[in-house]
N, C-alpha and C positions, 0 to 999 in steps of 0.2 A: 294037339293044341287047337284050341276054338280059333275059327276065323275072325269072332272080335278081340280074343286077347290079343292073337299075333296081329293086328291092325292097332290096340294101344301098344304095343311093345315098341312097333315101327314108331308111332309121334312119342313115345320117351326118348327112342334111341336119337332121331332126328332131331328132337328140342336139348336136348344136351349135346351135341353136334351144332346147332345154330348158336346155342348162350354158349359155349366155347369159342366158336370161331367169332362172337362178336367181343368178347371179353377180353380176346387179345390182345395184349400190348396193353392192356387199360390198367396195369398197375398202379397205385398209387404210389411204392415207392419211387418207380420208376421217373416220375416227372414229378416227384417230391422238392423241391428247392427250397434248398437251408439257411440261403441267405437272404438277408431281412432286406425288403424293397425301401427304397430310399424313399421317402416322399418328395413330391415336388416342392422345390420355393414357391412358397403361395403368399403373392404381393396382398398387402393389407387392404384394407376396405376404403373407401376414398368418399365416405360419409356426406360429406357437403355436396363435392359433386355429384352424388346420387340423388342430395334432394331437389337440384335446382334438374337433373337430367328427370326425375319423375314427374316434377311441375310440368316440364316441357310432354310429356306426354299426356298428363292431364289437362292442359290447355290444347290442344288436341282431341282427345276424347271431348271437349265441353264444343268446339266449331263444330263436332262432329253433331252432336248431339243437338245442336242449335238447329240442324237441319230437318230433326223429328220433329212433329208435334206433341207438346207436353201432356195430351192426350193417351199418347203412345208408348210415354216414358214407363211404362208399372207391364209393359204385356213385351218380353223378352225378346220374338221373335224379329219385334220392329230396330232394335238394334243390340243382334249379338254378336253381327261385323264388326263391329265399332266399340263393343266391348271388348271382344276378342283383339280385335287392331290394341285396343289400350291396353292390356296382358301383357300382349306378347312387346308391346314396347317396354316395360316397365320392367319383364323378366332380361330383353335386350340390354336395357342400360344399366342392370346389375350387373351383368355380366361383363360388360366394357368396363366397371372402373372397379372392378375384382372383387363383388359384392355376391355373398350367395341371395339366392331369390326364392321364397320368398324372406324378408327378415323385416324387423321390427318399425322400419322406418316405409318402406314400401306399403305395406299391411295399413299403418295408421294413415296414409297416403289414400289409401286403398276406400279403408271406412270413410274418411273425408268427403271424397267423391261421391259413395252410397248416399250418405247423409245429404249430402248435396241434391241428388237427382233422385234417389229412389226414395225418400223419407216418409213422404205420402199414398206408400206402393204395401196398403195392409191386403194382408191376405184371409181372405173370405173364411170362416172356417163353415165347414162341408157338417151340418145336423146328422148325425148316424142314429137311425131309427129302426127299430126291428121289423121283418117282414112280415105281412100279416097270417095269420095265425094258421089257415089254410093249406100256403104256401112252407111256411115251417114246418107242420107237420108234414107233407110232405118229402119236404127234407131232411127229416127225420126217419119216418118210416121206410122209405128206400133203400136205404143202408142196411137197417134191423132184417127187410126179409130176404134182401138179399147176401146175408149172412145165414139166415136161415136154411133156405133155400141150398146153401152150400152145405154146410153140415147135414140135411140130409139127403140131398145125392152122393156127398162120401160114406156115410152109413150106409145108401141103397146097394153101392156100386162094392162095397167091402163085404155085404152080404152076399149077391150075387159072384163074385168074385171064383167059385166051383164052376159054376155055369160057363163064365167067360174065359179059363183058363184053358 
């Protein structure tokens, strides 16, 4: 037997010995459970108090925001503490009065707010103009000879191939 069959024969024998010994116990039926999970009691939505507990965090993001300049309002990086602070409060008080988050009330909450502070915050759009013609060909050409250039070093290298063996 060739010394590299018997060196792949060793990594079959070994990898069916490793996917064995990790496979163990990992049966499915084993940790199968037939019995149906109860769901929890999950207390209702408590609607009103969620919209006066969102207000409270949007008069909060608005103090907050009063300490930027409205200069600043439309470029993100000047307040995404203060966004973020107003999130994670509005995700908080859903969850205190057993509201998933985000839901229909929060959201319009949400837009409110935008409208409020970001309304004036249009976004530039960026002209996409083709490179000049030079440059394109270029980047064109590259590719083509360098496809070339492959196909024939594999013809060179397949002809030559008595030589090299």
């Amino acid at each position: 037997m060739d010394k590299h069959e018997l060196a792949v024969l060793k990594l079959f024998v070994v990898g069916m010995l490793v996917n064995t010994w990790m496979m163990r116990g990992l049966s499915a039926t084993d940790s199968f459970n037939i019995q149906p999970t109860v769901p929890w009691p999950r207390k209702t939505c408590n609607e009103s108090r969620l919209q006066w507990e969102v207000e409270v965090c949007g008069e909060d993001f608005r103090r907050d925001m009063d300490h930027i300049d409205k200069q600043y309002w439309c470029n993100l990086t000047y307040f995404i503490s203060e966004y973020h602070l107003f999130t994670l409060c509005t995700e908080t008080k859903s969850q205190i009065v057993n509201c998933y988050w985000p839901n229909p009330l929060v959201e319009r909450y949400i837009i409110h707010i935008h409208k409020d502070f970001f309304s004036n915050c249009t976004v530039e759009r960026i002209v996409l103009e083709d490179p000049p013609d030079n440059t394109l060909i270029i980047l064109i050409l590259i590719p083509i000879f360098l496809t070339l250039a492959m196909v024939v070093l594999v013809v060179w290298c397949s002809k030559r191939s008595d030589i090299l063996a």
